[in-house]
N, C-alpha and C positions, 0 to 999 in steps of 0.2 A: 737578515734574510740571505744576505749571498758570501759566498765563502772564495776562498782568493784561488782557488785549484779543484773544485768540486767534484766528486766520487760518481759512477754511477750509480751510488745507492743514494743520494741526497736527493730530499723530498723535491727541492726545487733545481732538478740537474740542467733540465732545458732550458730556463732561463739565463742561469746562472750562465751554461754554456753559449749564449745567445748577445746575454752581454758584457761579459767581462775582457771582449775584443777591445770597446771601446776605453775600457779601464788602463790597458795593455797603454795602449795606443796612446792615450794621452800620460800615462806615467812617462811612457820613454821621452818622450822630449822636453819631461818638468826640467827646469833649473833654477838655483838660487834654494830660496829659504821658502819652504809646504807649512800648511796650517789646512791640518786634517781635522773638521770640524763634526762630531757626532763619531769619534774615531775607535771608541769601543774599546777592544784589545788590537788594533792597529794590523789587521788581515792584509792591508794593502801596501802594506810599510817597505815591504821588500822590492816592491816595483819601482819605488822614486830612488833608485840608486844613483843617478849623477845629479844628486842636489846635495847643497849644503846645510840645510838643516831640516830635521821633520817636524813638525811638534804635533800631537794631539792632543784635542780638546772634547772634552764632554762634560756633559750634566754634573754627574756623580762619579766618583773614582770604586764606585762597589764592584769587585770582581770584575775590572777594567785593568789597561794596561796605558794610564793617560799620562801627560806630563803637566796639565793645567785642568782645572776645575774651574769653569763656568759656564754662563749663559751664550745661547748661538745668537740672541737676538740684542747681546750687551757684552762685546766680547772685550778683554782686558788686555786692549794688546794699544797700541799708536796706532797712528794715522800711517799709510803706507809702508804696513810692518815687512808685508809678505809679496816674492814673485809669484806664491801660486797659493789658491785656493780651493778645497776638498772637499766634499763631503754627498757621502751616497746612501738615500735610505735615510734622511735624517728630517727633512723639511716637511713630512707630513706630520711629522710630531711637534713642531712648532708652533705656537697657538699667533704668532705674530709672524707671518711670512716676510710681509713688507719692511718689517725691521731683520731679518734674518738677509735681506738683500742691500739693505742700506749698508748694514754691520758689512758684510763683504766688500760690497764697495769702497767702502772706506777704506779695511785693512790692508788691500789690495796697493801694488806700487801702480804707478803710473805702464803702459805695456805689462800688466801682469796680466793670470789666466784664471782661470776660474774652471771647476768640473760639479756639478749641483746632479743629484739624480734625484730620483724619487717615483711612486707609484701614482698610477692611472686606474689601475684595475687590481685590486688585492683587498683580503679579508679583513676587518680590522683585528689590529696586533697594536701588544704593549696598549692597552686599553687603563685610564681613559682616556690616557695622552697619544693620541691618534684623531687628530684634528680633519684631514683635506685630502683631495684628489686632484690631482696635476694632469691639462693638457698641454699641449705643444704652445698653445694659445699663453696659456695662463704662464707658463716660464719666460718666455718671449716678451710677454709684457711686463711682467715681475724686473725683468732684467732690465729691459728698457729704460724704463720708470726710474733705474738708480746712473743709468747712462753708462750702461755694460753692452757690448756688442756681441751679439749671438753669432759666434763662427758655426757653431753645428749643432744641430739637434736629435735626439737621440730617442729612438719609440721602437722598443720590442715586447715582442710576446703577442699570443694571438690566445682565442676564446680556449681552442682544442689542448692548449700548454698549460691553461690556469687548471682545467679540466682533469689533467693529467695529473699537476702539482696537489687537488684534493683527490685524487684518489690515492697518490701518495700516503699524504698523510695517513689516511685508515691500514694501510700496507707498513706502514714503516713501526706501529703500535703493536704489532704482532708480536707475542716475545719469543725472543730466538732467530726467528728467521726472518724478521722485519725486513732487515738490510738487503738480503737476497728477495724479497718478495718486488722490495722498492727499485732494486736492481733491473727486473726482470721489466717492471711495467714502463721502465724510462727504455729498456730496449726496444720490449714491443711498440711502444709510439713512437717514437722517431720519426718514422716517414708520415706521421701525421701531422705530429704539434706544430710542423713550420707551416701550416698553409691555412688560409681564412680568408673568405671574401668578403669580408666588412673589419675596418679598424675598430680592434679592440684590447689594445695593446697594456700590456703589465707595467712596464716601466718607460717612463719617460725622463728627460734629461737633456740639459745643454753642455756644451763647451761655451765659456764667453772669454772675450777679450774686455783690457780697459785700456782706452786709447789716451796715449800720450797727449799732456795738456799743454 
């Protein structure tokens, strides 16, 4: 869903532009040894530049760019492998969340971090593996629950942005001029997509801590 420097022709430009601050934001201060879980071809790879190691993890290594093949919710690593933990866009497709947070916890060192995102409001994708919808509630007690400390919580996107994001899509099918047509419609809303009077937000997402024992 979201791309690590997005175009103005990308179907999902305003989101993508809305949250990849917080991506920014918590790559700069990773240190030590990443475990990017649901890590794809590794789009974010280039932002953990003062760590000592990256690794990504996924399902299947099929036209991926991973270093380990397995389960998020059975991950093959030790107890206290990692000082940080990754993974965005990944935990609606998990059929077991509660172990997908256990698995973290565990891998995680003692003061390590944690960055979890995932959708509140979005179409289903990657069907039939597309399980759940996350509120602010439901990460917050996920987290809790394996005795992770929620530093920050993280909720963007509004009704008028998903709105925009399908009409996109019909725009961007065009042949030829797709690009330009998807271009034009992310210009023209702009001074809309950011404004909504009711929480209805696209993506949700914590930053956690695990406190020293």
């Amino acid at each position: 869903m979201y791309m690590a420097n997005p175009s103005l022709s990308a179907k999902n430009y305003h989101i993508n532009r809305r949250f990849h601050p917080h991506i920014h934001q918590f790559a700069a201060s990773a240190t030590g040894d990443v475990l990017d879980v649901g890590c794809g071809d590794k789009p974010h790879r280039g932002l953990f530049e003062d760590t000592e190691s990256y690794t990504g993890l996924d399902v299947t290594n099929v036209e991926k760019d991973i270093d380990v093949c397995g389960s998020a919710t059975k991950l093959p690593f030790k107890d206290q492998s990692f000082d940080v933990f990754f993974s965005t866009q990944v935990l609606e497709h998990v059929p077991d969340p509660t172990a997908f947070f256990t698995e973290m916890a565990r891998v995680l060192k003692d003061g390590g971090r944690a960055f979890v995102s995932t959708n509140q409001m979005y179409p289903l994708h990657e069907e039939p593996n597309d399980y759940f919808r996350f509120t602010r509630y439901g990460l917050s007690h996920l987290s809790q629950e394996v005795g992770l400390t929620v530093d920050k919580i993280i909720e963007e996107g509004t009704l008028p942005m998903r709105v925009c994001c399908e009409i996109n899509y019909v725009l961007s099918a065009v042949p030829t001029i797709g690009g330009i047509l998807t271009a034009a419609m992310n210009t023209i809303a702009a001074p809309i997509v950011s404004h909504d009077h009711r929480e209805e937000y696209i993506v949700t997402g914590v930053v956690l801590n695990k406190t020293d024992f």
